[in-house]
C-alpha positions as CSV (number, residue, x, y, z in Angstrom):
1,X,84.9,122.2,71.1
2,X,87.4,119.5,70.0
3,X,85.1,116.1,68.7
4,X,86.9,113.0,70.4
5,X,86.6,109.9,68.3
6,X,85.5,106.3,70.5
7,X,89.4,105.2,70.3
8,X,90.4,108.9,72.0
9,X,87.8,108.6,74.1
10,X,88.6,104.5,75.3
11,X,92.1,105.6,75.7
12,X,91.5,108.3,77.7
13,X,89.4,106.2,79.8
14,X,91.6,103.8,80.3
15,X,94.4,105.8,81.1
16,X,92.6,107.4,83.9
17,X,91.0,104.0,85.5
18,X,95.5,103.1,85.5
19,X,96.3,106.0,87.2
20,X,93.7,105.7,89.7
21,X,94.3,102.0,90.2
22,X,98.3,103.2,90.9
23,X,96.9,105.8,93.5
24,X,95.2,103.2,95.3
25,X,97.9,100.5,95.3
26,X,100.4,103.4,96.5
27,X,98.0,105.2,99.5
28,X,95.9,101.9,100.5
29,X,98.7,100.0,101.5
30,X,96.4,96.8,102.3
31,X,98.9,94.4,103.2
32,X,100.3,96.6,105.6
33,X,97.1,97.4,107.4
34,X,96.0,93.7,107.5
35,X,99.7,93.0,109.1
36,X,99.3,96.2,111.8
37,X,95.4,94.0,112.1
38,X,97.4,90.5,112.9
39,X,100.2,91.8,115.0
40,X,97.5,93.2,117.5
41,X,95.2,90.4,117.2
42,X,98.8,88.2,118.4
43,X,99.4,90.9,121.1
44,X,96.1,90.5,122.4
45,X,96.4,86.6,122.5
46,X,100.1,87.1,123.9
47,X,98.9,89.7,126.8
48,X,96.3,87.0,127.8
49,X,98.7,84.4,127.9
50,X,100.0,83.3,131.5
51,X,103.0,85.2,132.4
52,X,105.1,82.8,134.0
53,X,107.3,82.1,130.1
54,X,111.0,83.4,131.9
55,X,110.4,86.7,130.4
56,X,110.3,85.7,127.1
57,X,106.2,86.3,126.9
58,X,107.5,89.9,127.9
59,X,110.1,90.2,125.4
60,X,107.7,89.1,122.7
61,X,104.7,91.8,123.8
62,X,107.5,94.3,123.4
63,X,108.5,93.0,119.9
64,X,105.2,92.9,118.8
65,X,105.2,96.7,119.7
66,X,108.2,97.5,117.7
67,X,107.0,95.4,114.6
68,X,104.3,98.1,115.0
69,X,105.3,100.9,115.2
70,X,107.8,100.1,112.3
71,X,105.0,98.7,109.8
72,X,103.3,102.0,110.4
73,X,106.2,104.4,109.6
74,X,106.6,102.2,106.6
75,X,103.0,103.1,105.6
76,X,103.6,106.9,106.8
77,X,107.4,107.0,104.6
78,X,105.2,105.3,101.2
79,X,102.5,107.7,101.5
């Protein structure tokens, strides 16, 4: 069995808690999922919203949907 000095050992260490920390920034995607978290919270306040805007209310709701759907492809095409 190979006898690892503290240096390899600290090293090694270290190089594992990177990696790991790049794994999480890449699959976590945070920012995204606190974005998808706003952009229904504004829906939601939107949809209760009085609909009498000239359509525009309407055209925001559907917006709001596409903004969406496209941050979560985004998180589907980084994973």
């Amino acid at each position: 069995m190979p006898k690892f000095s503290s240096v390899h050992v600290t090293l090694l260490s270290g190089v594992a808690i990177t990696a790991a920390g790049i794994g999480y920034a890449l699959g976590a995607q945070p920012h995204m999922a606190e974005t998808i978290a706003l952009l229904q919270n504004a829906r939601a306040e939107l949809a209760a919203a009085t609909p009498n805007k000239g359509g525009h209310r309407e055209k925001a709701l559907g917006l709001i949907d596409a903004a969406i759907t496209e941050v979560r492809a985004g998180i589907v095409f980084a994973q």
